[in-house]
N, CA, C and O atoms as a CHARMM CRD file, in Angstrom:
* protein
*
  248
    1    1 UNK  N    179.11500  69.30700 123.63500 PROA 1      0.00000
    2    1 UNK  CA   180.37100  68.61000 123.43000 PROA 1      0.00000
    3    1 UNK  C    181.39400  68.96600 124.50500 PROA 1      0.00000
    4    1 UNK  O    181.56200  70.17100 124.69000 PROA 1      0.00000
    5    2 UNK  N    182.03800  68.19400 125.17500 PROA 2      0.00000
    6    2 UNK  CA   183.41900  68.31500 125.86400 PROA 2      0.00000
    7    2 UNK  C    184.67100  67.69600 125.38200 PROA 2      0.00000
    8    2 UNK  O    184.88900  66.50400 125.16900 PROA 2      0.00000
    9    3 UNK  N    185.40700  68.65200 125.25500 PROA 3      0.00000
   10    3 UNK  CA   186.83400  68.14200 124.67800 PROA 3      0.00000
   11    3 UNK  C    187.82600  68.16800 126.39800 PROA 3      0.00000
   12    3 UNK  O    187.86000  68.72800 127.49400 PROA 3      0.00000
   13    4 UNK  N    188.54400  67.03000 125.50000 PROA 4      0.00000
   14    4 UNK  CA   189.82900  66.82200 127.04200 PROA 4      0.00000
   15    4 UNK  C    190.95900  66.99000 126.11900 PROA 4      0.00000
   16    4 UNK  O    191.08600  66.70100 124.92900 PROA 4      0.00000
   17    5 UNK  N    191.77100  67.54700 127.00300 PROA 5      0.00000
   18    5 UNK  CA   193.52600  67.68100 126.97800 PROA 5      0.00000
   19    5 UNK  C    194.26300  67.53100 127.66600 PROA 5      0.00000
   20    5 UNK  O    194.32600  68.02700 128.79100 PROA 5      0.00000
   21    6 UNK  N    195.07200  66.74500 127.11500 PROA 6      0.00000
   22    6 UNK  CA   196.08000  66.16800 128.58400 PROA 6      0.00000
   23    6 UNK  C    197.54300  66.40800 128.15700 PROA 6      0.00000
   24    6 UNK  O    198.17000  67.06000 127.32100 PROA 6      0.00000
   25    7 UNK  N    197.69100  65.81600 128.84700 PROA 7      0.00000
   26    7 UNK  CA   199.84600  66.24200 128.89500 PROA 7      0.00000
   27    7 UNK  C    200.30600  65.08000 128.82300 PROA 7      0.00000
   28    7 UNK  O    199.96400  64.16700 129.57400 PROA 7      0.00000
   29    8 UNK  N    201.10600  64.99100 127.93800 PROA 8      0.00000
   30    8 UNK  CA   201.84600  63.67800 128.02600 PROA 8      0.00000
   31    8 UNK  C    202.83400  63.38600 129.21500 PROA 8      0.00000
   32    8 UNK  O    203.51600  62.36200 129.24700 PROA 8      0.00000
   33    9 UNK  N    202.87100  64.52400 130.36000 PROA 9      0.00000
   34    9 UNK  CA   203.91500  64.25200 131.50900 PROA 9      0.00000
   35    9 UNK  C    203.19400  64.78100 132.63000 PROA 9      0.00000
   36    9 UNK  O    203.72400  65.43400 133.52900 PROA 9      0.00000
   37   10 UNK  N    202.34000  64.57600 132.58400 PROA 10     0.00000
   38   10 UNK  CA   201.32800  64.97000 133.60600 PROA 10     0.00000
   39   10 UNK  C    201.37800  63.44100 134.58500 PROA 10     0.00000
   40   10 UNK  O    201.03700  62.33500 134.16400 PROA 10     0.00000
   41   11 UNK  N    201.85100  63.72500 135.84900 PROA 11     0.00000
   42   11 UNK  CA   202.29900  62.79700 136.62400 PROA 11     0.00000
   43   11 UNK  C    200.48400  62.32100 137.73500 PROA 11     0.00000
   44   11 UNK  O    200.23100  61.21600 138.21400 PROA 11     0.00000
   45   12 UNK  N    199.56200  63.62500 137.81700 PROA 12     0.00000
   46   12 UNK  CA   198.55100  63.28400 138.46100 PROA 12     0.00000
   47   12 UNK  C    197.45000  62.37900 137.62500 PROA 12     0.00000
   48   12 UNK  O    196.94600  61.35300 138.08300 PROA 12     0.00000
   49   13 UNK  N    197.17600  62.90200 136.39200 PROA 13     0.00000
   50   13 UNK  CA   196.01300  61.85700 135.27900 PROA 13     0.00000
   51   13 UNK  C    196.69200  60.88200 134.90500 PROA 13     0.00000
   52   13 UNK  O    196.19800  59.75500 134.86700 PROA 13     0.00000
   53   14 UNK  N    197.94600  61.12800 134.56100 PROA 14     0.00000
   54   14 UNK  CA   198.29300  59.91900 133.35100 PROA 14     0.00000
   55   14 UNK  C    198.01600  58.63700 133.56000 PROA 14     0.00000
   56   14 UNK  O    198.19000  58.05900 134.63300 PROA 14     0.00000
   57   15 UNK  N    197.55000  58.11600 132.48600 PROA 15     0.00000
   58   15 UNK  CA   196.46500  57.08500 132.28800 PROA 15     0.00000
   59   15 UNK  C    194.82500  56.88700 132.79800 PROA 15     0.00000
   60   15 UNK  O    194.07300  55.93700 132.58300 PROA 15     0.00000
   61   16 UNK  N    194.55300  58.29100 133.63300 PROA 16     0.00000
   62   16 UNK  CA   193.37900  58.04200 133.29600 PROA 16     0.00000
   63   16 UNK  C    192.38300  58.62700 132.47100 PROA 16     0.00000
   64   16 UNK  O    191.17800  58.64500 132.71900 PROA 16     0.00000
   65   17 UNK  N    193.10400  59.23400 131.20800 PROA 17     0.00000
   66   17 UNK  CA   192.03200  59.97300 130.40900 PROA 17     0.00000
   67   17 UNK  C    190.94500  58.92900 129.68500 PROA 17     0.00000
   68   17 UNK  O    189.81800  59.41700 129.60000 PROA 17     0.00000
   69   18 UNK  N    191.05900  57.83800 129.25100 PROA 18     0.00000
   70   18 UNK  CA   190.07700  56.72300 128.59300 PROA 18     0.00000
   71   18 UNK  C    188.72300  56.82000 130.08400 PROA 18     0.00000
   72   18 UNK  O    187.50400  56.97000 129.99900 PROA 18     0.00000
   73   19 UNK  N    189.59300  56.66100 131.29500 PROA 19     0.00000
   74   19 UNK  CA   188.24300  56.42900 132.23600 PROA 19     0.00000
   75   19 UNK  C    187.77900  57.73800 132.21100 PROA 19     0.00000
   76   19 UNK  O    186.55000  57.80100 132.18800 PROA 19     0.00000
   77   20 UNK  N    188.37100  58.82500 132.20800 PROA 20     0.00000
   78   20 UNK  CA   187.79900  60.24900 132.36700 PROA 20     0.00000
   79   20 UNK  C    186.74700  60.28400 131.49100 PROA 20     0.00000
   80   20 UNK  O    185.56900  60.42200 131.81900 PROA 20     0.00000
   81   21 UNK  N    187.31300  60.11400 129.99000 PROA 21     0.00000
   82   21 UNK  CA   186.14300  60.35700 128.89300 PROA 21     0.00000
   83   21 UNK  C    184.99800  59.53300 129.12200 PROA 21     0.00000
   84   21 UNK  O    183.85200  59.95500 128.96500 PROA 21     0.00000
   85   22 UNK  N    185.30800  58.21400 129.53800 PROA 22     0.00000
   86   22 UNK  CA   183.86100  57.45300 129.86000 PROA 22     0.00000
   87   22 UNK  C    183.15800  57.71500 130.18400 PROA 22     0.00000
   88   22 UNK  O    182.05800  57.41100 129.72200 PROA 22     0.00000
   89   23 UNK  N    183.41200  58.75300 131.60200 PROA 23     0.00000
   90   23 UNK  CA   181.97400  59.18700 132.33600 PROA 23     0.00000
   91   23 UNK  C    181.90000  60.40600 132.04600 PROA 23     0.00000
   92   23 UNK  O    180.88000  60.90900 132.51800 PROA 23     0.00000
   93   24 UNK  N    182.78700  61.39000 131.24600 PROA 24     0.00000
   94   24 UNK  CA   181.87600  63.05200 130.70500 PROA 24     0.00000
   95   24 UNK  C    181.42100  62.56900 130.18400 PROA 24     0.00000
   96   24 UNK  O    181.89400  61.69700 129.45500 PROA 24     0.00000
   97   25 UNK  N    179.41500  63.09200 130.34000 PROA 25     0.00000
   98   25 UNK  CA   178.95300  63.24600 129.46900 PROA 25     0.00000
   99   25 UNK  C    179.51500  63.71500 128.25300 PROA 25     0.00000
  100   25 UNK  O    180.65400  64.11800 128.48800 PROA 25     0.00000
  101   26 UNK  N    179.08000  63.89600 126.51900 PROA 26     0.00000
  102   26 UNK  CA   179.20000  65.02400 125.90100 PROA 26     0.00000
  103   26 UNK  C    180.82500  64.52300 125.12700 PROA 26     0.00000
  104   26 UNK  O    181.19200  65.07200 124.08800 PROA 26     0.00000
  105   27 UNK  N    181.38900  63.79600 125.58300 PROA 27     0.00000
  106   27 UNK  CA   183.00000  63.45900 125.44900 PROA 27     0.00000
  107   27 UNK  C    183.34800  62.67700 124.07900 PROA 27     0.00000
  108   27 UNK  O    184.18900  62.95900 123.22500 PROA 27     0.00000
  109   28 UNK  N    182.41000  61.58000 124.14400 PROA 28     0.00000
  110   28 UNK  CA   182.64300  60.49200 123.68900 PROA 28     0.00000
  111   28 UNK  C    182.53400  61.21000 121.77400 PROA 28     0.00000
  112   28 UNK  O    181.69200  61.93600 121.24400 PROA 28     0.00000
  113   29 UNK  N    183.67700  60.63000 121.28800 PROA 29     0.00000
  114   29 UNK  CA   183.96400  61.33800 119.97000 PROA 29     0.00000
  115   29 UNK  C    184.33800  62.43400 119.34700 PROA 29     0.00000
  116   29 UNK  O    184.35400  62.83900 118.18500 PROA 29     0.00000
  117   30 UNK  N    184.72100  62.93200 120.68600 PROA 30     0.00000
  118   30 UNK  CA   185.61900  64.04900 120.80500 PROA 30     0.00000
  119   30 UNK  C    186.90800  64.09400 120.24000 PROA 30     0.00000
  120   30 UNK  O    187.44600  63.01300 120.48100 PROA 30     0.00000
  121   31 UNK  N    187.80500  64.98000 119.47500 PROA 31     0.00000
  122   31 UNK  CA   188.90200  64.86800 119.14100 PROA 31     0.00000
  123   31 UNK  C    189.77100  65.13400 120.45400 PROA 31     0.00000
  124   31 UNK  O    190.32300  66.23400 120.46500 PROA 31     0.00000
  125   32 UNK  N    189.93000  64.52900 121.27000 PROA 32     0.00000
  126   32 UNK  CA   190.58600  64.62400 122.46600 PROA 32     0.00000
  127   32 UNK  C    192.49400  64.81300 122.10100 PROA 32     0.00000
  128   32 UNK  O    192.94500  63.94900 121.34900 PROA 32     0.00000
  129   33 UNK  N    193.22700  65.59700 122.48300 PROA 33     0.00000
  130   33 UNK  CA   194.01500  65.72300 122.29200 PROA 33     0.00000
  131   33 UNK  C    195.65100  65.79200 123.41700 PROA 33     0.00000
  132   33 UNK  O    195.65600  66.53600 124.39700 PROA 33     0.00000
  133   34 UNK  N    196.47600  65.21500 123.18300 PROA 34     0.00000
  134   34 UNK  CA   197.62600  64.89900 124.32200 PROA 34     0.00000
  135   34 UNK  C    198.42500  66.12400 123.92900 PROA 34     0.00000
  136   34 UNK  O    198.39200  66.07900 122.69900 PROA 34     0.00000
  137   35 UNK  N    199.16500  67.25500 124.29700 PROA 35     0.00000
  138   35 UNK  CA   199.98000  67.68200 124.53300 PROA 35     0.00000
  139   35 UNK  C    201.45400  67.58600 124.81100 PROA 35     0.00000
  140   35 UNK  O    201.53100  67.30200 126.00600 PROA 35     0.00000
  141   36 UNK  N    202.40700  67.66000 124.41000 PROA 36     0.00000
  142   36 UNK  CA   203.80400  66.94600 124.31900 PROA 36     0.00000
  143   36 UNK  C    204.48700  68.11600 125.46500 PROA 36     0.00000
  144   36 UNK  O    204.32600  69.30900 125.21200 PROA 36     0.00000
  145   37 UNK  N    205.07600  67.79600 126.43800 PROA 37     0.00000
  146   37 UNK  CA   205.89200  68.55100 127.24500 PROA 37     0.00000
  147   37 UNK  C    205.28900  69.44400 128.45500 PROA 37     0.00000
  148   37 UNK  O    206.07100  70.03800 129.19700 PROA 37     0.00000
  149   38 UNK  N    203.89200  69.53200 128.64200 PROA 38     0.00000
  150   38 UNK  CA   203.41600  70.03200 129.54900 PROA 38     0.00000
  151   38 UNK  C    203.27100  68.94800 130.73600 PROA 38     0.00000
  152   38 UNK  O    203.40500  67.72500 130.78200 PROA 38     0.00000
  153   39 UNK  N    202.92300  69.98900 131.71600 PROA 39     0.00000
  154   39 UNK  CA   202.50500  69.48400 132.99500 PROA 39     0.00000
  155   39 UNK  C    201.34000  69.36500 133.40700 PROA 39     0.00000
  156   39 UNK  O    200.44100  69.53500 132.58400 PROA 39     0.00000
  157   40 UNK  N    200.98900  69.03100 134.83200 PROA 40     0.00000
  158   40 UNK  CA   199.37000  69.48700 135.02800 PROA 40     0.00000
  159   40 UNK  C    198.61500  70.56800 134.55700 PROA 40     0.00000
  160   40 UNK  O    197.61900  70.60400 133.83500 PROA 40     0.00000
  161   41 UNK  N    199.27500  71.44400 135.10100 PROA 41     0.00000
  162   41 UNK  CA   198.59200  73.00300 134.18300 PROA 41     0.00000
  163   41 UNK  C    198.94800  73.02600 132.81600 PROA 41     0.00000
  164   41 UNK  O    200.10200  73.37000 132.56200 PROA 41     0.00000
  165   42 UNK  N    198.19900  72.73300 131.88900 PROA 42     0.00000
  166   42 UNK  CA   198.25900  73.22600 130.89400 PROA 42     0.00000
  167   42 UNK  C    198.55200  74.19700 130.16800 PROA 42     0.00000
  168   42 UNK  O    199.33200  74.30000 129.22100 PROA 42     0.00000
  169   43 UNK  N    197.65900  75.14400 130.82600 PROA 43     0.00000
  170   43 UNK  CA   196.78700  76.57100 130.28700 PROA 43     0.00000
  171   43 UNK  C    198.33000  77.73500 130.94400 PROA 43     0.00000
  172   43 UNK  O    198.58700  78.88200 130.57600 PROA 43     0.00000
  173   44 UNK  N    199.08600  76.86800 131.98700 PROA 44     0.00000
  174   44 UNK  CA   200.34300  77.24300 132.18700 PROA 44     0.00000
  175   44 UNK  C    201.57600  76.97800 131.42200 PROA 44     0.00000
  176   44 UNK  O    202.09800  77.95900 130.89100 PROA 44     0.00000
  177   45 UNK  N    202.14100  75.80800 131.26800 PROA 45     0.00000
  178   45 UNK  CA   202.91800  75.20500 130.68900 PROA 45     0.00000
  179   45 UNK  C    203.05500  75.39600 129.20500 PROA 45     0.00000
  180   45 UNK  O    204.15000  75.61700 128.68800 PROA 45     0.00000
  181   46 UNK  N    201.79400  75.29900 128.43600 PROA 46     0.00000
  182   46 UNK  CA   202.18100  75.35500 126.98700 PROA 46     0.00000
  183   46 UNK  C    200.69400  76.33400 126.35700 PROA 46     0.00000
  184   46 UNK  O    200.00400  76.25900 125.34000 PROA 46     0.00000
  185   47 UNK  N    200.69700  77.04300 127.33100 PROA 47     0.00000
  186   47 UNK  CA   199.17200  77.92000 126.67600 PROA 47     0.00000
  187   47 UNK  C    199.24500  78.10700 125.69000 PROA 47     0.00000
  188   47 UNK  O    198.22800  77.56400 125.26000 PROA 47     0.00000
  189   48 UNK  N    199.82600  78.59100 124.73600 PROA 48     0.00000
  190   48 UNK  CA   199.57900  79.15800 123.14500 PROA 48     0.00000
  191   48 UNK  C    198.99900  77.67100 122.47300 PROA 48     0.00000
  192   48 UNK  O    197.92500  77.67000 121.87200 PROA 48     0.00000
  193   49 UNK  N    199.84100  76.36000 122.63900 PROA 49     0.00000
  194   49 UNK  CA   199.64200  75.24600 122.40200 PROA 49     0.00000
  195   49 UNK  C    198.05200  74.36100 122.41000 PROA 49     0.00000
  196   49 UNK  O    197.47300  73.62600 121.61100 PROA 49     0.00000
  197   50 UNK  N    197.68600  75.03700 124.12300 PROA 50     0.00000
  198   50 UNK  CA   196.30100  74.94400 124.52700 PROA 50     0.00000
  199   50 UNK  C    195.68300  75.50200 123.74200 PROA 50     0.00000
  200   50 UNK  O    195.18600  74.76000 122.89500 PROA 50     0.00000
  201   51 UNK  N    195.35700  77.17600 123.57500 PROA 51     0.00000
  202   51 UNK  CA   194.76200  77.72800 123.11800 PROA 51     0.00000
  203   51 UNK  C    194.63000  77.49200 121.55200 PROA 51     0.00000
  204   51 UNK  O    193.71600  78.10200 120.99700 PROA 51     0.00000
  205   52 UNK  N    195.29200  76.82600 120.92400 PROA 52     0.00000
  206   52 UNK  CA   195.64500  76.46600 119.24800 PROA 52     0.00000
  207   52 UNK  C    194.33100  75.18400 119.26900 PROA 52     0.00000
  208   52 UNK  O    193.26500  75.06100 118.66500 PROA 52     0.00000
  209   53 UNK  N    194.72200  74.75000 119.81600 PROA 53     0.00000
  210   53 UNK  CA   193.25000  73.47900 120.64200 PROA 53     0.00000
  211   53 UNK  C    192.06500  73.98600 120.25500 PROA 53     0.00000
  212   53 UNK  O    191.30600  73.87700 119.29200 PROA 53     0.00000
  213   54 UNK  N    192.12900  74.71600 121.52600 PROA 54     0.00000
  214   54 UNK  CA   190.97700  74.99300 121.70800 PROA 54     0.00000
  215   54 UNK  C    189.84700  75.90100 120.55500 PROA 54     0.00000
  216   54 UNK  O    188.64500  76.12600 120.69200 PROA 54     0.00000
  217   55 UNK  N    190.67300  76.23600 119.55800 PROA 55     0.00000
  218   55 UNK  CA   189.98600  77.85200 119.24100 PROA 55     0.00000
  219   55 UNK  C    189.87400  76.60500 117.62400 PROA 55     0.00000
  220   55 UNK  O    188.93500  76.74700 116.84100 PROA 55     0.00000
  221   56 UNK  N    190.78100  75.67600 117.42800 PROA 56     0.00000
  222   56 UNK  CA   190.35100  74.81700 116.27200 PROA 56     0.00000
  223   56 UNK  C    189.21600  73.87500 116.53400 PROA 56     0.00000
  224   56 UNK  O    188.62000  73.30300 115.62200 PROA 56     0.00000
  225   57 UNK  N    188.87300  73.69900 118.07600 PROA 57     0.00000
  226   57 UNK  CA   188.19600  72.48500 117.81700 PROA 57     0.00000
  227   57 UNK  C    186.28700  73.61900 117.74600 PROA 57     0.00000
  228   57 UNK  O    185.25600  73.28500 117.16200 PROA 57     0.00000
  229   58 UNK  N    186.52300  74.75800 118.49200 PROA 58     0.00000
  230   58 UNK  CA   185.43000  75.43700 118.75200 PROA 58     0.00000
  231   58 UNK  C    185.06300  76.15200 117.01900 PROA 58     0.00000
  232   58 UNK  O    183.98300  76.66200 116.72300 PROA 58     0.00000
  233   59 UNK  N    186.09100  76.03100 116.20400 PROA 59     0.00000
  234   59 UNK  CA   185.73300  76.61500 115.40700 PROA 59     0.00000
  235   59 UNK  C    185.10400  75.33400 114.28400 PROA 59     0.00000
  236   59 UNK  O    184.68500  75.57800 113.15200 PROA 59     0.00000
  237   60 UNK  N    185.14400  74.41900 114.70600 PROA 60     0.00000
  238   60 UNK  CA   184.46600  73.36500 113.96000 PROA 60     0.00000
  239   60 UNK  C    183.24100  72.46500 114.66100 PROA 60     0.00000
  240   60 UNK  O    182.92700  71.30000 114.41900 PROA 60     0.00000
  241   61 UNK  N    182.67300  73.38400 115.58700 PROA 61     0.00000
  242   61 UNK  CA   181.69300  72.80700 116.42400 PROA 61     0.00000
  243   61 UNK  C    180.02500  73.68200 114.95200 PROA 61     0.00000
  244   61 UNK  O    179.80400  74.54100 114.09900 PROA 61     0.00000
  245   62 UNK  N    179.55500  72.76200 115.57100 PROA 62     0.00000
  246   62 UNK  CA   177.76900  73.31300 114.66700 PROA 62     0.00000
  247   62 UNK  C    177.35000  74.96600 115.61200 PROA 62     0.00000
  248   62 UNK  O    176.32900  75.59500 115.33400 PROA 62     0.00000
């Protein structure tokens, strides 16, 4: 499985996460999730936020 996260003010992706997910493998039905107030860096901008993500979606993987 691959999960995506994006930023809702992320000036380099925005708008292309639909084409992104298309071609990861592994993506498709992913709870993909937008972020409110970050930037490109994520894992900078709103890490605790990221990490809340991340550690819910891994904890509901098989």
């Amino acid at each position: 499985p691959f999960l995506c996260t994006y930023s809702d003010s992320d000036p380099i992706t925005k708008g292309a996460d639909a084409v992104f997910i298309a071609k990861v493998p592994g993506a498709a039905g992913q709870p993909h999730v937008t972020i409110e107030g970050g930037g490109h860096f994520l894992q900078e901008d709103c890490g605790p936020q990221l990490a809340g993500v991340l550690v819910d979606w891994m904890n509901g993987l098989d």
